[in-house]
Biopython code that builds the backbone (N, CA, C, O; Angstrom):
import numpy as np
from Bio.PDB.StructureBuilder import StructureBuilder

atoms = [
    (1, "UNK", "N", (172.300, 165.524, -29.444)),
    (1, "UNK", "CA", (172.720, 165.197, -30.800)),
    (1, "UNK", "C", (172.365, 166.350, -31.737)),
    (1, "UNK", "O", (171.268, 166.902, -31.647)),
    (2, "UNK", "N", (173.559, 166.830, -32.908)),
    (2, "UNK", "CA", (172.796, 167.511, -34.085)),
    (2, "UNK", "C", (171.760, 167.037, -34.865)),
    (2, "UNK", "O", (171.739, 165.832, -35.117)),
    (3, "UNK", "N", (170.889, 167.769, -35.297)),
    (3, "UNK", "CA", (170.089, 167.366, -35.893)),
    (3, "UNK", "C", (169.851, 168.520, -36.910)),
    (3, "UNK", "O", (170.641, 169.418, -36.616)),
    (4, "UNK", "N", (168.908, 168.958, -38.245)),
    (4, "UNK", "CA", (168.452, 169.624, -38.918)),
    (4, "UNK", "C", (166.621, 169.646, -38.611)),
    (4, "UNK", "O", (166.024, 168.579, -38.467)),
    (5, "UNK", "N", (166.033, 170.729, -38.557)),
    (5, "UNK", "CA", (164.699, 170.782, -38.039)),
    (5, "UNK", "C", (163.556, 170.685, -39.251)),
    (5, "UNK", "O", (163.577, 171.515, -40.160)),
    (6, "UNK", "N", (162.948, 170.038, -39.227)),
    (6, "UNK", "CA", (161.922, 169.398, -39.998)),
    (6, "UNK", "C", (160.701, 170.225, -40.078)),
    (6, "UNK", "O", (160.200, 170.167, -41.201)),
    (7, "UNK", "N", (160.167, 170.854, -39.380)),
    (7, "UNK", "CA", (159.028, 171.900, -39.382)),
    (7, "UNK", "C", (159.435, 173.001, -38.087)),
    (7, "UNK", "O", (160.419, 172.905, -37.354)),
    (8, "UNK", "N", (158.503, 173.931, -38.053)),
    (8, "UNK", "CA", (159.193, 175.395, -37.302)),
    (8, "UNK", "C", (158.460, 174.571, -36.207)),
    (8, "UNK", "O", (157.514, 173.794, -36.334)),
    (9, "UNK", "N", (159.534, 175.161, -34.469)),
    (9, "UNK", "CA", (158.826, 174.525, -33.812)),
    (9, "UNK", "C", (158.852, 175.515, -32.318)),
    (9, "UNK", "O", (159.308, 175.199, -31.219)),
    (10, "UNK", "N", (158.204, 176.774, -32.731)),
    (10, "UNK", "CA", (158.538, 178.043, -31.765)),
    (10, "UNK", "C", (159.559, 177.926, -31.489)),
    (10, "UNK", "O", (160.459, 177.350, -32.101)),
    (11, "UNK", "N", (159.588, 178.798, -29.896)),
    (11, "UNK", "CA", (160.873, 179.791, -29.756)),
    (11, "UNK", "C", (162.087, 178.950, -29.073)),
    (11, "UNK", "O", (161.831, 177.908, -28.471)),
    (12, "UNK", "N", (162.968, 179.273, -29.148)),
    (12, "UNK", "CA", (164.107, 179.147, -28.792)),
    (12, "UNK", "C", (164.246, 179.669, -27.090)),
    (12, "UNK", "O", (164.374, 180.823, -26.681)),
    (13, "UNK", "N", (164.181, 178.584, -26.415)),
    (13, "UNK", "CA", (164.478, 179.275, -24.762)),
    (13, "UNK", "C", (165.184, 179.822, -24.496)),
    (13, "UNK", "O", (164.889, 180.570, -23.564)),
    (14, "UNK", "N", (166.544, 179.927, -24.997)),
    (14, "UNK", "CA", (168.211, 180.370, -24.852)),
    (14, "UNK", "C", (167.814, 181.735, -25.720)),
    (14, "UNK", "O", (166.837, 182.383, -25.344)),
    (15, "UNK", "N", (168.366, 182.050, -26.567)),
    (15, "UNK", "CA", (167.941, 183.136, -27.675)),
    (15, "UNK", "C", (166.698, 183.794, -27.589)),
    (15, "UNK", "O", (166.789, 185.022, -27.572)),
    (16, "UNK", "N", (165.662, 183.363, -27.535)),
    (16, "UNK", "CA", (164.026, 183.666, -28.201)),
    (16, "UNK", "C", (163.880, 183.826, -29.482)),
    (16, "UNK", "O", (162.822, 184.292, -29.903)),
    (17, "UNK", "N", (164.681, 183.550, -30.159)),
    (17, "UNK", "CA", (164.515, 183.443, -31.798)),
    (17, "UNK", "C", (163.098, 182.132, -32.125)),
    (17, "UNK", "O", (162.586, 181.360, -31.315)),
    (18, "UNK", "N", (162.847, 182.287, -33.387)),
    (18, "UNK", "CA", (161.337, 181.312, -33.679)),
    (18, "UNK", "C", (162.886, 180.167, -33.913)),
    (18, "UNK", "O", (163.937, 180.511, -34.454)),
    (19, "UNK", "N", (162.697, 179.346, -33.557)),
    (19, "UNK", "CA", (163.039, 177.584, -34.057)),
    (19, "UNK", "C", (162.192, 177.749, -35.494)),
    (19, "UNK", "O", (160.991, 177.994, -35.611)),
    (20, "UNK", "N", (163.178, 177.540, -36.544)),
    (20, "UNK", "CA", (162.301, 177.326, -37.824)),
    (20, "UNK", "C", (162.805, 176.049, -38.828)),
    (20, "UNK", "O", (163.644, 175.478, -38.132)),
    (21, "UNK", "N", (162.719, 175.391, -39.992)),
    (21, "UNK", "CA", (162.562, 174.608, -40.939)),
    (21, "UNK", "C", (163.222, 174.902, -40.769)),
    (21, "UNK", "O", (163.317, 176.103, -40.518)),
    (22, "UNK", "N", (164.624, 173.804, -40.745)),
    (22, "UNK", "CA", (165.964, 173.982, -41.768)),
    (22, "UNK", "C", (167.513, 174.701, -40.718)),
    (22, "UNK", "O", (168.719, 174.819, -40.932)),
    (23, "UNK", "N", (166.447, 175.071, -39.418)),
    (23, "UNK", "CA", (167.637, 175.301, -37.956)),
    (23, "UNK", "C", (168.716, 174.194, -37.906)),
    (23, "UNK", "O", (168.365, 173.041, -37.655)),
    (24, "UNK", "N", (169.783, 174.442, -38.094)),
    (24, "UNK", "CA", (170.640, 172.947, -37.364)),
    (24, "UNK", "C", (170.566, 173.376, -35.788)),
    (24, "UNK", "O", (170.800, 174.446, -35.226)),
    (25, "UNK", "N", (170.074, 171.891, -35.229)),
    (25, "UNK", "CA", (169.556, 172.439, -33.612)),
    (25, "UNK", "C", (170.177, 170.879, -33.047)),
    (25, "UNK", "O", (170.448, 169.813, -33.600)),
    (26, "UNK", "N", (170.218, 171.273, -31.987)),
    (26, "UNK", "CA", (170.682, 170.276, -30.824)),
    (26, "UNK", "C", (169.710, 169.736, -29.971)),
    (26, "UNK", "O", (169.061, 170.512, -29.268)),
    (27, "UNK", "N", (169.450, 168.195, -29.907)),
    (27, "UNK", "CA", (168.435, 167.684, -29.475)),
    (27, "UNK", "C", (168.810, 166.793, -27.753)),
    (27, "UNK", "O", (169.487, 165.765, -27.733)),
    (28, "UNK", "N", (168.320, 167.327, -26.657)),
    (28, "UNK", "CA", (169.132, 166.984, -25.674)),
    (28, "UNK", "C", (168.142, 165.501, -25.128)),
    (28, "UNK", "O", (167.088, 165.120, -25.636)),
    (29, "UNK", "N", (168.825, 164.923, -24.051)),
    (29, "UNK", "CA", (167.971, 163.579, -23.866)),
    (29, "UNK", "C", (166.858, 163.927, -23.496)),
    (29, "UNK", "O", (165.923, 163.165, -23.741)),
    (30, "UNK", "N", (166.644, 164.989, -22.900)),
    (30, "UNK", "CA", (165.287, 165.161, -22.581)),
    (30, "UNK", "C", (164.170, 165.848, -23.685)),
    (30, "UNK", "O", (163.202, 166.540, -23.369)),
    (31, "UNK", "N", (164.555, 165.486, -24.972)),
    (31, "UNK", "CA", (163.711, 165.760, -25.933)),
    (31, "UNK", "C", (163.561, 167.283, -26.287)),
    (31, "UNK", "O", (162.936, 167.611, -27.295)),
    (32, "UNK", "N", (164.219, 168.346, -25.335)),
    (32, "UNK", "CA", (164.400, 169.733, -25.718)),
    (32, "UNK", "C", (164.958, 170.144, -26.766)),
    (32, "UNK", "O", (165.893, 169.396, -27.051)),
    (33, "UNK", "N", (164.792, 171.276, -27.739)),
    (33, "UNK", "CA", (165.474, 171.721, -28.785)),
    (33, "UNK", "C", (165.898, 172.785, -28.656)),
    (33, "UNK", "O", (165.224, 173.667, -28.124)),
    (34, "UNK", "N", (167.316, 173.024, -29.176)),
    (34, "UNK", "CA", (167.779, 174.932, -29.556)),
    (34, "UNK", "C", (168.495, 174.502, -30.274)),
    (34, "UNK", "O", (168.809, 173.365, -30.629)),
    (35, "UNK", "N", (168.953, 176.094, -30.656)),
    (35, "UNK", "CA", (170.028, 176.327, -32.041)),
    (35, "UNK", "C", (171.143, 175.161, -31.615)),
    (35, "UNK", "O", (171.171, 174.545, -30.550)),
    (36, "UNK", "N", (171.898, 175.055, -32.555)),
    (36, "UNK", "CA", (173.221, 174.662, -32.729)),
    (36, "UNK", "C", (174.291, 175.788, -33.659)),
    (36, "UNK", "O", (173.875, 176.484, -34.585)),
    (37, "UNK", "N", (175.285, 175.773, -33.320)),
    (37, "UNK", "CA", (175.728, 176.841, -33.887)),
    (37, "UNK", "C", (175.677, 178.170, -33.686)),
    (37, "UNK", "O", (175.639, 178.643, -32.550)),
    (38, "UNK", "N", (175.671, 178.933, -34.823)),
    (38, "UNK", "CA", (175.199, 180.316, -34.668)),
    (38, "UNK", "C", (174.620, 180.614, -35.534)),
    (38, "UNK", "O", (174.838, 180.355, -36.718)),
    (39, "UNK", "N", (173.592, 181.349, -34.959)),
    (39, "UNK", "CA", (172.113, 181.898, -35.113)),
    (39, "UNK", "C", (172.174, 183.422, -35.426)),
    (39, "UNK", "O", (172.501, 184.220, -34.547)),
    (40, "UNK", "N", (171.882, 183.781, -36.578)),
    (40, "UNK", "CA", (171.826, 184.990, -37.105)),
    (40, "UNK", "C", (170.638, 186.095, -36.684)),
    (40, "UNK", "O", (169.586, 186.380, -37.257)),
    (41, "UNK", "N", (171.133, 186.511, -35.666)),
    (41, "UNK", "CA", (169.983, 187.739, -35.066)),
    (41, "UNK", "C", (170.253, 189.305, -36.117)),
    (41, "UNK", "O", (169.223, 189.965, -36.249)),
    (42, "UNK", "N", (170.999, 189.645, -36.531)),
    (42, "UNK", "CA", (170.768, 190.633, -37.390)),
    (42, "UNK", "C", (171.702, 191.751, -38.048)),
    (42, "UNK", "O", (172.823, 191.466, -38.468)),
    (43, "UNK", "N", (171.206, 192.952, -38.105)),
    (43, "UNK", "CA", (172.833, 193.503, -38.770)),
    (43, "UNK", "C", (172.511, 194.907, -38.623)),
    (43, "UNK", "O", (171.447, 195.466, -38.887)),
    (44, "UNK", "N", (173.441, 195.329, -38.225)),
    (44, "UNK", "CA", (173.600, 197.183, -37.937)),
    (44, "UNK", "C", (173.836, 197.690, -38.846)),
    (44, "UNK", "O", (175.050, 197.861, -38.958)),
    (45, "UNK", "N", (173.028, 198.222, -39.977)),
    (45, "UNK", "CA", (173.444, 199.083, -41.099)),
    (45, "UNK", "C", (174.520, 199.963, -41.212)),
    (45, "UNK", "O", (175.453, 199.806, -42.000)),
    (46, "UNK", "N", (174.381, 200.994, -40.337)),
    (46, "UNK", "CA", (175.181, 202.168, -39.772)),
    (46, "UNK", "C", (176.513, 201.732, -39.523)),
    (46, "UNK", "O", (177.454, 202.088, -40.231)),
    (47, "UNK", "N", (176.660, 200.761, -38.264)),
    (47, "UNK", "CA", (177.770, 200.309, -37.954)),
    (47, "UNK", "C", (178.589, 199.229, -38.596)),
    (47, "UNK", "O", (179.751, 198.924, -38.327)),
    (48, "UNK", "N", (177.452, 198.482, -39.868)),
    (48, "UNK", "CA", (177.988, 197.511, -40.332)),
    (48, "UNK", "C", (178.756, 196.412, -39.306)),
    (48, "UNK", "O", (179.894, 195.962, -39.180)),
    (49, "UNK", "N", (177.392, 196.248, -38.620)),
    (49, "UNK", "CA", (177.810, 195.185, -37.347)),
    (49, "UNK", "C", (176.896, 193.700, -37.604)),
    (49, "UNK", "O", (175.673, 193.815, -37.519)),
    (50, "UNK", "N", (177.329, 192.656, -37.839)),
    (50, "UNK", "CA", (176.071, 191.660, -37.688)),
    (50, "UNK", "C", (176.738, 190.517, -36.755)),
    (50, "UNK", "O", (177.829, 189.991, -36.533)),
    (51, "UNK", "N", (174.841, 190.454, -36.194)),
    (51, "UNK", "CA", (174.877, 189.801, -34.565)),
    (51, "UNK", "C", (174.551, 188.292, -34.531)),
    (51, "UNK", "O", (173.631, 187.812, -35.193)),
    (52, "UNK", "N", (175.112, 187.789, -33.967)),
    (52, "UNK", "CA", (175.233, 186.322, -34.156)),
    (52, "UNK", "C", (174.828, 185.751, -32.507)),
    (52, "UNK", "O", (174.920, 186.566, -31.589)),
    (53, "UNK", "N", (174.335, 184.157, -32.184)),
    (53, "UNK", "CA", (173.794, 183.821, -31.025)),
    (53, "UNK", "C", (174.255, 182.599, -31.148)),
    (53, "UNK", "O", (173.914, 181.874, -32.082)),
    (54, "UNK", "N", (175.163, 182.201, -30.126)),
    (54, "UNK", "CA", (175.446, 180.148, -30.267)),
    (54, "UNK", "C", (174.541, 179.411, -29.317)),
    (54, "UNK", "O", (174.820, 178.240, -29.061)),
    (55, "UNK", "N", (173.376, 180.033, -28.709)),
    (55, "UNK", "CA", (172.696, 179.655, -28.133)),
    (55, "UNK", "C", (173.159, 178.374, -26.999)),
    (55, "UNK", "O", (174.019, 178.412, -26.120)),
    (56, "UNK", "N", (172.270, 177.299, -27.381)),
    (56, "UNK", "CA", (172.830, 175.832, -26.515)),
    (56, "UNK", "C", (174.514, 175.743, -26.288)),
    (56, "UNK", "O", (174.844, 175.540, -25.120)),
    (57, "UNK", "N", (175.561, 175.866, -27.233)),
    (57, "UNK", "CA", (176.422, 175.765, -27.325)),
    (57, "UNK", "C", (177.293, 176.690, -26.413)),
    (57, "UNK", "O", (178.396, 176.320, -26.010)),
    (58, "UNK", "N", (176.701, 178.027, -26.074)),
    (58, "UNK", "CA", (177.883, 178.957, -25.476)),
    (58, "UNK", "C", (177.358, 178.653, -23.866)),
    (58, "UNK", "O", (177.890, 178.967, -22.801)),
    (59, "UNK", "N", (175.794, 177.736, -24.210)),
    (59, "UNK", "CA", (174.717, 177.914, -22.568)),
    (59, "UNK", "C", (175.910, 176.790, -21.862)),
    (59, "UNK", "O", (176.608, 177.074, -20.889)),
    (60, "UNK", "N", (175.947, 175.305, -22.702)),
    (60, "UNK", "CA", (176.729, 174.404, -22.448)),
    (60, "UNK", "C", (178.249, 175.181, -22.036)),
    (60, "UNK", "O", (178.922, 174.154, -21.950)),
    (61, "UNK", "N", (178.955, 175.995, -21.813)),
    (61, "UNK", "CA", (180.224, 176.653, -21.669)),
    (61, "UNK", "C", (180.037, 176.482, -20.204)),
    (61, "UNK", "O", (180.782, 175.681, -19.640)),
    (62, "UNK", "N", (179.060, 177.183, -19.445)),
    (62, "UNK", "CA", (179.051, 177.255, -18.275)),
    (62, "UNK", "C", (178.061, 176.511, -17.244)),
    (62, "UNK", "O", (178.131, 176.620, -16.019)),
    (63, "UNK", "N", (176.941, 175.580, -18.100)),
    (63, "UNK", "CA", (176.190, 174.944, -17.648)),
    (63, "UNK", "C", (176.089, 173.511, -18.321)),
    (63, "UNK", "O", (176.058, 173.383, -19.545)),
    (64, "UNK", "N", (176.030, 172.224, -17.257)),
    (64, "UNK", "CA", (175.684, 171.393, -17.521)),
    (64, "UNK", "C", (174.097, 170.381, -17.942)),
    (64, "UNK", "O", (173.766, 169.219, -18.174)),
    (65, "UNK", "N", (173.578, 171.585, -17.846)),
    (65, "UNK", "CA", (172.085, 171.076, -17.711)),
    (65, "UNK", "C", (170.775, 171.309, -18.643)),
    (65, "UNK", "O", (170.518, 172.490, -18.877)),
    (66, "UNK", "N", (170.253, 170.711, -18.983)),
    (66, "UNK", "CA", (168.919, 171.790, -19.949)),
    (66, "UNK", "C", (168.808, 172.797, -19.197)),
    (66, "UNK", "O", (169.129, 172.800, -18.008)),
    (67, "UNK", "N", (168.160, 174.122, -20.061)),
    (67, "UNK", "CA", (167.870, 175.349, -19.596)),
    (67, "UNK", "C", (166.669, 175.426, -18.794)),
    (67, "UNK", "O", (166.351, 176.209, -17.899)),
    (68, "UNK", "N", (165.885, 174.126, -19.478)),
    (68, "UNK", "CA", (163.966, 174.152, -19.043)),
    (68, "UNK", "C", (163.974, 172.876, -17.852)),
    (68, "UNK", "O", (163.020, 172.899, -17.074)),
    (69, "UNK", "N", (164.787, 171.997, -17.707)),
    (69, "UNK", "CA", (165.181, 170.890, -16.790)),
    (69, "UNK", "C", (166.429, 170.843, -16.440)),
    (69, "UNK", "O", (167.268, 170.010, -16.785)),
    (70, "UNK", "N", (166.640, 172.379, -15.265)),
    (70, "UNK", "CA", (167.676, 171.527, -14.529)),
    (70, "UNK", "C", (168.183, 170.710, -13.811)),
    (70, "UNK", "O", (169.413, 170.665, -13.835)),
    (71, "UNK", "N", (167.637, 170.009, -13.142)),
    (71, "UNK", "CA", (167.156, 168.675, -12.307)),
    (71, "UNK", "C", (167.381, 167.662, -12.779)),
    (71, "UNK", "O", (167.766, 166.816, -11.973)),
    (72, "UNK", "N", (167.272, 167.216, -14.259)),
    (72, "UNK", "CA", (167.351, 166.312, -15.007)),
    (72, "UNK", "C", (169.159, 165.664, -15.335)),
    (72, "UNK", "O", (169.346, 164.720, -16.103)),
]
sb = StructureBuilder()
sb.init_structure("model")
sb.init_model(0)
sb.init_chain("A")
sb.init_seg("    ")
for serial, (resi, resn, name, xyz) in enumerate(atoms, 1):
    if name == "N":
        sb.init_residue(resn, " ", resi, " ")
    sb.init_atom(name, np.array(xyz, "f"), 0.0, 1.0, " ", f" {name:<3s}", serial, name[0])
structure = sb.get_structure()
């Protein structure tokens, strides 16, 4: 389910970005969290490039499973 994140809650398994206040994140049955969406990793001055991460969402493309419980 989407959800919005309530306090920072470390890293992101998919990405490694910090999970912070205010992430819209995806909460799977097994109580795991990551981004939802896309996740703003940063921006190339020079190239005027900025880098974006859909984390859970692009993981879900090719996998059915939590990242930390695949078994589950």
């Amino acid at each position: 389910s989407e959800d919005v994140l309530s306090k920072d809650a470390g890293e992101c398994a998919i990405c490694l970005e910090e999970l912070q206040q205010g992430d819209t994140i995806a909460r799977l049955p097994c109580l795991c969290i990551y981004h939802k969406g896309q996740v703003f990793l940063g921006m190339h001055i020079k190239f005027q490039e900025v880098a974006f991460i859909c984390c859970i969402d692009e993981w879900f493309e090719v996998n059915r499973s939590c990242p930390e419980h695949p078994s589950d």
